[in-house]
C-alpha positions in Angstrom: 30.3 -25.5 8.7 27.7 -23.9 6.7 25.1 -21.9 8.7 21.6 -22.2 8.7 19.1 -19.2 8.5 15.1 -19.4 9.0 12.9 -17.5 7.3 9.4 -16.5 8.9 6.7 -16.2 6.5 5.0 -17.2 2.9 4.0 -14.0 1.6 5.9 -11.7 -1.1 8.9 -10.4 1.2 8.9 -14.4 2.3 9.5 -15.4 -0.9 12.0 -12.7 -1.6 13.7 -13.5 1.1 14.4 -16.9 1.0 15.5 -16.6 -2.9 17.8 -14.2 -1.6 19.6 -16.2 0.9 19.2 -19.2 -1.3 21.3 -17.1 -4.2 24.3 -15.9 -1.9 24.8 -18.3 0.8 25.4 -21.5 1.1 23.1 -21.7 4.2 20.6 -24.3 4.9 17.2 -22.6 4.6 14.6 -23.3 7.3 11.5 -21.6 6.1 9.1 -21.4 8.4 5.3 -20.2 8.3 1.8 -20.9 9.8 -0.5 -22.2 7.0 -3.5 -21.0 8.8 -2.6 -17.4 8.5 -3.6 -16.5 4.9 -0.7 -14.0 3.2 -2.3 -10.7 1.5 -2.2 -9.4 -1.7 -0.5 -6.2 -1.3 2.2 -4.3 -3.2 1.4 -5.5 -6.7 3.8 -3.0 -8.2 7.4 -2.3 -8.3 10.4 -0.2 -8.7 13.1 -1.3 -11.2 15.2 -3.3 -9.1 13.0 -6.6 -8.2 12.2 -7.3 -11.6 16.1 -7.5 -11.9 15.6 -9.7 -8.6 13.2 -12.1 -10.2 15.7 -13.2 -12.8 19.2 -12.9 -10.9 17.3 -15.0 -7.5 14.9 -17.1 -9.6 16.1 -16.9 -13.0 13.0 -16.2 -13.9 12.2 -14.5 -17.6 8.8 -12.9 -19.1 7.4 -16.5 -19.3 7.6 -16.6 -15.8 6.3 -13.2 -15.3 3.1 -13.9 -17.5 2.2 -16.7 -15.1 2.1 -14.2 -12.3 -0.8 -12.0 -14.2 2.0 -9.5 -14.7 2.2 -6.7 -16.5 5.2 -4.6 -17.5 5.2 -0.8 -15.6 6.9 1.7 -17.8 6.4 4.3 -15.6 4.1 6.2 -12.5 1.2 8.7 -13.9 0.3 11.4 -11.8 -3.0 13.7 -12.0 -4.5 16.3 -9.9 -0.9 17.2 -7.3 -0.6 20.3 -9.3 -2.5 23.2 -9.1 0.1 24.2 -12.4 0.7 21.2 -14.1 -2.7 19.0 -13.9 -0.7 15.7 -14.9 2.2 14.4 -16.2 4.0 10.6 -16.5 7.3 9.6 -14.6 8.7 7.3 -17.3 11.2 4.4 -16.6 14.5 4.3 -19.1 13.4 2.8 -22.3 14.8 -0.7 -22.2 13.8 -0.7 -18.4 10.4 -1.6 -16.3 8.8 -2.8 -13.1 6.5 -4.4 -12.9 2.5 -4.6 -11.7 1.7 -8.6 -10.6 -0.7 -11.1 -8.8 1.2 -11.4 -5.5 -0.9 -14.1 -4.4 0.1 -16.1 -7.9 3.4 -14.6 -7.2 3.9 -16.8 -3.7 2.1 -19.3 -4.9 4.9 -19.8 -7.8 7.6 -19.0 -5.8 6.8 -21.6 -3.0 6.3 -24.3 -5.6 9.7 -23.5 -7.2 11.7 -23.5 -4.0 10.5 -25.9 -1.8 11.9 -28.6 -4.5 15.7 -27.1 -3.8 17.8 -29.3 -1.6 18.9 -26.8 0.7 15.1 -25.5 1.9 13.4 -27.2 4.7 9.7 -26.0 4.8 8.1 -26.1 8.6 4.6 -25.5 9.3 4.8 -23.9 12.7 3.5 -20.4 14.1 6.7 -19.1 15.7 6.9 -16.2 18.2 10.1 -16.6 20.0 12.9 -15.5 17.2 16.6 -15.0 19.5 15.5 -18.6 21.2 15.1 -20.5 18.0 17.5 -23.0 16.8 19.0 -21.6 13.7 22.1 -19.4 13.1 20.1 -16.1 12.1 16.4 -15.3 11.4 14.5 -13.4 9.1 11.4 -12.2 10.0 9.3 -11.3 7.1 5.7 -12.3 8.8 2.9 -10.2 10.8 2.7 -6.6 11.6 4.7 -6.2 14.5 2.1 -5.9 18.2 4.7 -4.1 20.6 4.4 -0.8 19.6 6.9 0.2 22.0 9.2 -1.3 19.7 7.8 0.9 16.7 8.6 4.4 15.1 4.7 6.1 14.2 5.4 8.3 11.2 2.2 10.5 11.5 3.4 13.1 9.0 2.3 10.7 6.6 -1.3 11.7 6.6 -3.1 8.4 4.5 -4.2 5.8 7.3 -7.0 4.3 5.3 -7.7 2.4 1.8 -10.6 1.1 0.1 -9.4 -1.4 -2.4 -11.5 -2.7 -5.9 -10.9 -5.2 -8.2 -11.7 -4.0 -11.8 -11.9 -7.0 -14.0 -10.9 -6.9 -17.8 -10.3 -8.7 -21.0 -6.7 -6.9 -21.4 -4.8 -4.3 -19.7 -5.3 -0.6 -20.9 -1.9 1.3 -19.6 1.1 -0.4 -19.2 1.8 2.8 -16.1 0.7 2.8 -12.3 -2.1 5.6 -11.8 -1.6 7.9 -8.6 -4.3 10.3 -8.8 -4.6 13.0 -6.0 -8.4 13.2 -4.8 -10.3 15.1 -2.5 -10.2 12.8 0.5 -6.3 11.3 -0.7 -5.4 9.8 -3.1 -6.3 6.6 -5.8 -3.7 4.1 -7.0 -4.6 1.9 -10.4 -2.8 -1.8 -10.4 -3.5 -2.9 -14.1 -2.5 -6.6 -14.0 -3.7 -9.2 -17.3 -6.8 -9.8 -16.3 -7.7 -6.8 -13.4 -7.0 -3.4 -12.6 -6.4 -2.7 -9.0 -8.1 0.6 -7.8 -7.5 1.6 -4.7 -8.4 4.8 -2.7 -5.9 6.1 0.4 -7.5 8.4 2.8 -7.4 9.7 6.6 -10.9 8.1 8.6 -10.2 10.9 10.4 -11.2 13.7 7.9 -13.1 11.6 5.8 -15.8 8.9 6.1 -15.8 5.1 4.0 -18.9 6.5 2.3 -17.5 9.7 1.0 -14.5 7.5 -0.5 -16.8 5.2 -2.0 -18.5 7.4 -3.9 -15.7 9.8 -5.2 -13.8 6.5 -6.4 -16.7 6.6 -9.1 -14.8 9.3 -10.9 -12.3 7.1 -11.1 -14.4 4.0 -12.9 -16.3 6.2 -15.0 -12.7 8.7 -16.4 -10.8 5.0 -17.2 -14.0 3.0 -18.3 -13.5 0.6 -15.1 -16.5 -2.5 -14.4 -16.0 -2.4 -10.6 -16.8 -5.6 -8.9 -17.9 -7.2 -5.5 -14.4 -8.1 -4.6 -13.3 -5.0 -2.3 -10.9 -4.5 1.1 -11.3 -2.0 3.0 -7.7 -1.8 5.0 -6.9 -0.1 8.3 -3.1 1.0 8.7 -0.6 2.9 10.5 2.9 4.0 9.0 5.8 3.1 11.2 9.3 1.6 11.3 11.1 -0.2 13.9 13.5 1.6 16.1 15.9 -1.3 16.1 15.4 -3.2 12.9 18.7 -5.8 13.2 20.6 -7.6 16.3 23.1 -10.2 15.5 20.5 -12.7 14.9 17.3 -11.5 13.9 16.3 -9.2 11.1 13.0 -7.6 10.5 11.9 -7.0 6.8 8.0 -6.5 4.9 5.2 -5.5 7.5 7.3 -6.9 10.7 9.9 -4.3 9.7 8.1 -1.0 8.2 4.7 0.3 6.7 5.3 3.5 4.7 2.4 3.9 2.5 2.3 2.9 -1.3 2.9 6.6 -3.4 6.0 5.3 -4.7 5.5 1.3 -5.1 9.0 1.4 -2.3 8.2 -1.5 -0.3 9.5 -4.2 -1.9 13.1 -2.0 -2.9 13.0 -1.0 0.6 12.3 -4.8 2.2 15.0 -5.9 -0.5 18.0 -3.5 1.0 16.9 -5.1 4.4 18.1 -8.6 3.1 21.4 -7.1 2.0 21.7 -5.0 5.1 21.3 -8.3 7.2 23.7 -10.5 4.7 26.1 -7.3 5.8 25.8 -8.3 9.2 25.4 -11.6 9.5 28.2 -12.4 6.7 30.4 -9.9 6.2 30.6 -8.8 10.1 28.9 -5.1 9.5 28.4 -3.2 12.5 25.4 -3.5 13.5 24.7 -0.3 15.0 25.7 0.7 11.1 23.0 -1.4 9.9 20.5 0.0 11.6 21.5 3.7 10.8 21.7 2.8 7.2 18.0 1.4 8.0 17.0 4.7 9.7 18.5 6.8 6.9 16.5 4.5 3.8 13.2 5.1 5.9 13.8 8.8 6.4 14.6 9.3 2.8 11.4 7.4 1.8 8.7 8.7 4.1 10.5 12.6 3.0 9.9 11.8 -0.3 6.1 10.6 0.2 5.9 13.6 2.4 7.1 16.1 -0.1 4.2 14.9 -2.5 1.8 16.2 0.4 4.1 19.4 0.9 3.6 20.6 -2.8 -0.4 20.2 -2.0 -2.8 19.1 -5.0 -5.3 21.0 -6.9 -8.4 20.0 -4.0 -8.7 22.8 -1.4 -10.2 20.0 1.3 -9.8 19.6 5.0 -8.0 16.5 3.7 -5.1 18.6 1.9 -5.4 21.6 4.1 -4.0 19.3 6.9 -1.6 17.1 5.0 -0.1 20.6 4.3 -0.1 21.8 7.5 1.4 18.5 8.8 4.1 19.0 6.8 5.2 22.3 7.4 5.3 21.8 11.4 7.4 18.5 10.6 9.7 21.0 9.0 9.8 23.5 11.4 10.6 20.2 14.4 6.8 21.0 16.1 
């Protein structure tokens, strides 16, 4: 007898999720979310691997991409984390990309697609208690999580802060994400079709809204950016959860992890959750193995953000003097 998963949530690791499952099982799909809750718009760019996703899940092509407002990402620039080599690009392979998109036109296209397949029941319902409901296994790709006693804190990561604007254009202008290191943190640049994402991470700690908003200024003037009305300013903490899979529930997106953006992992990192839990749940994985190979994919991401804070930028700020400092304690265990 076939089983059935449900899958909690609408937004981008929702979607995900359920194409997943959808691909490599022959499960009957309960996908379940509260249409009161509005999803967010966040982690608009990529590594390699969902692109590769999109088509092998959705079999989606660069038609299907367009509609999303996407734009191809051949690489990450980097400016100002050197006091020896101002900037430089991380390229992609030739002949492979990410990708920057709309991830609200992104669910929106992915909900239309799948909610005509056969084997997906959609239910409106705002569901809390995940081992007691009536499925087989259950994916849980909605909400930041509220227990915090169920929660790793990675504080080495020193960025708790950012102040997002939406630059509106008549065509893209790079086809690469921008990370530029800043006095307060740091500024990421989305370009999508018709918008370029700016936004500025910081510690409200060190640094006040104001003093953000008027540094990202540099940033509009250097790349010829009209900023608009439409901002977000976003509170967050980074953190995991200590145990991410039991027999029947899996945790992935925001009810799973929050490591901050640097390196666009996110969405690789809520994708290796789905095969971690089709381990488990299908191929009878341990799941005490599960959840170190969890453990180890968060360590290895949040060392590599960290190491960006490690090699210091070219800003000698209370901002960078701490991120520094931070880091070298974590080294030395303190």
């Amino acid at each position: 007898m076939a089983k059935k998963i449900s899958v909690i949530g609408r937004g981008t690791v929702g979607c995900l999720g359920v194409s997943h499952f959808l691909k490599y099982t022959d499960c009957e799909i309960d996908w379940v979310y509260d249409p009161s809750i509005s999803t967010t718009a966040v982690g608009e760019g990529t590594t390699l691997s969902t692109p590769q996703s999109l088509q092998n899940n959705l079999n989606w092509f660069w038609k299907d991409i367009k509609e999303i407002g996407a734009t191809p990402k051949t690489g990450i620039y980097k400016e100002n984390w050197s006091r020896y080599k101002p900037s430089y690009i991380h390229p992609f392979p030739v002949g492979n990309v990410g990708i920057h998109f709309n991830a609200l036109d992104f669910q929106d296209k992915v909900f239309k697609q799948l909610s005509k397949e056969s084997r997906i029941n959609i239910v409106e319902d705002n569901i809390t208690d995940f081992e007691g409901l009536d499925t087989d296994h259950v994916l849980v790709c909605a909400g930041t999580p509220k227990n915090k006693e169920d929660l790793v804190e990675h504080t080495e990561i020193p960025v708790n802060c950012a102040y997002v604007t939406q630059c509106f254009w008549d065509y893209p202008r790079f086809d690469y994400t921008l990370t530029i290191a800043r006095p307060y943190g740091w500024v990421f640049g989305i370009p999508l079709q018709n918008r370029c994402s700016i936004g500025y991470l910081y510690n409200k700690d060190i640094n006040t809204l104001e003093e953000v908003k008027q540094d990202v200024q540099t940033i509009f003037e250097d790349y010829n950016l009209n900023p608009s009305d439409i901002t977000n300013h976003i509170n967050f903490s980074n953190y995991s959860r200590k145990v991410n899979h039991t027999k029947k529930v899996a945790y992935s997106g925001n009810a799973s992890f929050f490591l901050e953006p640097l390196e666009a992992t996110s969405l690789v990192l809520a994708e290796n959750v789905f095969r971690l839990s089709y381990s488990t749940w299908f191929e009878d994985w341990d799941i005490n193995i599960a959840n170190q190979a969890y453990a180890r994919e968060i360590y290895d991401i949040k060392a590599m953000i960290c190491l960006h804070y490690l090699a210091g930028s070219c800003f000698y700020t209370p901002f960078w003097l701490q991120a520094k400092e931070k880091h070298f304690l974590s080294i030395l265990g303190i």
